[in-house]
N, C-alpha and C positions, 0 to 999 in steps of 0.2 A: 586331640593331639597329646602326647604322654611326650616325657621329659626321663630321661635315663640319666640317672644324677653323679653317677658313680659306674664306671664301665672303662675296662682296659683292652681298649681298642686294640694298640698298640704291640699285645700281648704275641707271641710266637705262636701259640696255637692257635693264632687269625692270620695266621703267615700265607696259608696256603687257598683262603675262600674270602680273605677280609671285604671287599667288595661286595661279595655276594650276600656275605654276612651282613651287610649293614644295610643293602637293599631290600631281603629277607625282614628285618626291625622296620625301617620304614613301610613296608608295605600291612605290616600287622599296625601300624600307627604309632612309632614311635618318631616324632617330628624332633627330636635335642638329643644330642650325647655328649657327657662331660666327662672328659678323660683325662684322669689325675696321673702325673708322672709318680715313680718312685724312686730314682734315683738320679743322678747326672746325666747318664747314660742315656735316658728315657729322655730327656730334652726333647732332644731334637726330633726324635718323633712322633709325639703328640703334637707336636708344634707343624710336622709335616701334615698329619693329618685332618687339622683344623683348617690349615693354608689352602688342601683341596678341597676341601668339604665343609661349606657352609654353616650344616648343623652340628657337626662336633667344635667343642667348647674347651679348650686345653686350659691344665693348669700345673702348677712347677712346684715341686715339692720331695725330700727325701723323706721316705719310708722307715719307722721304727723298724722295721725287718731288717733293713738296709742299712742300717748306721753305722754295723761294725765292719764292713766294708768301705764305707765312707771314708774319702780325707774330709781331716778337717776345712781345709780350701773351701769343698764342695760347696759350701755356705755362701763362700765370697763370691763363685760361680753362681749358685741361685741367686744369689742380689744382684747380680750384674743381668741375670737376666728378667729378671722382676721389672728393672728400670724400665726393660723394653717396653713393658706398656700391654704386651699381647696377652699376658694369661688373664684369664676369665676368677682365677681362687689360687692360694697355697695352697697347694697338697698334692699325694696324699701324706699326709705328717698326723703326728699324734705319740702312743707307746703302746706297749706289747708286750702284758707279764705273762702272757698266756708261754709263748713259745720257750723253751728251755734254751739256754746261753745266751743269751741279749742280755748286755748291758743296761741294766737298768739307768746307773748316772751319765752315761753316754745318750741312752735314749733321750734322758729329761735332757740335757743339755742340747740336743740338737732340736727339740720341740721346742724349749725354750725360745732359742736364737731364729725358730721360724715364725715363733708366735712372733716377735719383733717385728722382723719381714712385715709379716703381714698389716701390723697394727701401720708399721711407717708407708707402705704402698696404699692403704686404706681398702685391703681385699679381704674376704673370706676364706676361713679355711673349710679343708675339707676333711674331716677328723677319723684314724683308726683309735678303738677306743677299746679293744678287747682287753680286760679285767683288769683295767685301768682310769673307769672312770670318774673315781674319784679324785684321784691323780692330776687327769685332766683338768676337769673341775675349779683344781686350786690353784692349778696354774692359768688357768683362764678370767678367773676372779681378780689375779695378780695383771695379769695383761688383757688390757681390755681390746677387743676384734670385732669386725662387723659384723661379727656372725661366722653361720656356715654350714655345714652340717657333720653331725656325728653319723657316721655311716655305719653299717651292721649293728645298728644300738640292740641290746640285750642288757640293758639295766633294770631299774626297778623305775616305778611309777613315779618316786621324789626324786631321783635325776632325771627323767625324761624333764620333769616340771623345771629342774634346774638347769638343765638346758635351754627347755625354751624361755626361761627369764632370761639368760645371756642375749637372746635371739638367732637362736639356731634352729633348724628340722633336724626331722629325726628318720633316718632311712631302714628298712627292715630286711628288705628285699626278700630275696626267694625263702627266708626262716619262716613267713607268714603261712607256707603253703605246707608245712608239717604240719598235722595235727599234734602231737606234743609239744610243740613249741607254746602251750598256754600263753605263759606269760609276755609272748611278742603278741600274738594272735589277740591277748586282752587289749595289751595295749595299743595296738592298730584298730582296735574296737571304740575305746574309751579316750582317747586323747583327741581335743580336738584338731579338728580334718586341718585347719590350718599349719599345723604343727608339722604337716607328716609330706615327705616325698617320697617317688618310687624311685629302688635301684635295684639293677642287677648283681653288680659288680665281675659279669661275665669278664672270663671266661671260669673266673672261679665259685663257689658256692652254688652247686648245682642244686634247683628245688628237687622236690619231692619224687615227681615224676620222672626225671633223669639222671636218677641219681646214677653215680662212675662215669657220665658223660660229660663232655663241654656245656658250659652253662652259655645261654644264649642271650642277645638284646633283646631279637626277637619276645624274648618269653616273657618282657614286662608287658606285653597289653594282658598273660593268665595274673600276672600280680595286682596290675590294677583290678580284676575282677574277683579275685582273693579278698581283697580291701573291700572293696563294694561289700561284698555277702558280707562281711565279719560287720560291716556297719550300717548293713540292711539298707545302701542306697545305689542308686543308678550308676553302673562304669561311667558314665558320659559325667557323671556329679565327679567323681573320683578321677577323672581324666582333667576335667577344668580346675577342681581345686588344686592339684600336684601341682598341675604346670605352674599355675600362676604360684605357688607357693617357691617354685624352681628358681621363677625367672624373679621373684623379690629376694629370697638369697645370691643370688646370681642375677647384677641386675643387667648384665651383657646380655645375659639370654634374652629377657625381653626386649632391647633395643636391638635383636637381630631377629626379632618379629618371631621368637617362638612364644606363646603366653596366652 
């Protein structure tokens, strides 16, 4: 059973087969999908999604992409609905120096005010962390979190490390299946297995193989087997440790019998 740790169900380009799409994952073996909101907007559909479907896993969170669209409010709306009780994680939250025009001090402040969230709900986050890791880092050091996971991690070998001292995983997803991607490819080699979960983050980051196309859930059970070869052991070994590594970051998932 595999665990899709980061996957945007929710998304438009699943408008028109969503159903099919997720029966298509499940039948390649994928038993969890954890679908991070990014903005307000997003609520209530992730939330609808989880409502019908069992193995998806919602969580409530504004987007470093999304903040300068953001009210400030939006904050007071995420904590009111935090209270409810139903998400699974914050996110997806985090920053984003990659993208040109984003507010950097608008970013940190609204990661800031989620990192809180989360520390006061006692949830994990779910972390964007593109060329911002450090960043992250030191605001996480400053607010301490259950955890969580840094998603599409592309750092180096002593932030993976410093991540997982916080106690977080560390997601790769479809970058493991480039052969120039070295330095993901080492580190999905070299870190240990506990450390690491799979994600897609479908419908975006398409691997290797398709690339200009929709990226799919389906396509984590060729991720899980990327993983394997890079660490010369069995998909079925890299299939059990993810999960269970899923469902102790996320510990909903295990108590809805995915793990």
């Amino acid at each position: 059973m595999l665990v899709d740790t980061h996957i945007h169900l929710d998304a438009a380009e699943f408008d028109g087969d969503r159903e099919q799409v997720i029966q298509v994952a499940r039948a390649a073996g994928v038993g969890g999908f954890v679908v991070p909101a990014v903005d307000v907007a997003s609520f209530d559909r992730v939330a609808a999604l989880a409502a019908v479907h069992p193995d998806v896993h919602h969580a409530y969170g504004i987007h470093p992409m999304y903040v300068m669209n953001a009210r400030d409010d939006d904050l007071e709306v995420l904590a009111a609905r935090l209270a409810q009780g139903d998400a699974m994680a914050v996110g997806e939250i985090g920053l984003d120096f990659f993208v040109p025009g984003l507010d950097p001090v608008r970013q940190e402040r609204f990661f800031v005010a989620q990192l809180r969230l989360a520390r006061a709900h006692g949830l994990p986050v779910i972390l964007h962390v593109r060329r911002a890791v450090d960043q992250i880092l030191k605001h996480l050091r400053r607010i301490e979190v259950c955890g969580g996971v840094a998603h599409a991690f592309n750092g180096s070998r002593q932030q993976a490390e410093a991540f997982m001292a916080l106690g977080f995983k560390l997601g790769f997803g479809g970058a493991m299946s480039f052969d120039g991607s070295s330095r993901i490819r080492k580190l999905a080699a070299e870190l240990p297995l506990d450390a690491i979960v799979l994600e897609t983050d479908a419908p975006d980051i398409p691997p290797a193989w398709s690339q200009g196309c929709r990226n799919e859930p389906s396509n984590l059970a060729r991720f899980a087997a990327i993983l394997a070869e890079l660490r010369a052991i069995s998909v079925e070994e890299v299939g059990e440790a993810t999960s269970c590594n899923a469902a102790a970051v996320f510990p909903g998932i295990g108590r809805l019998g995915v793990a």
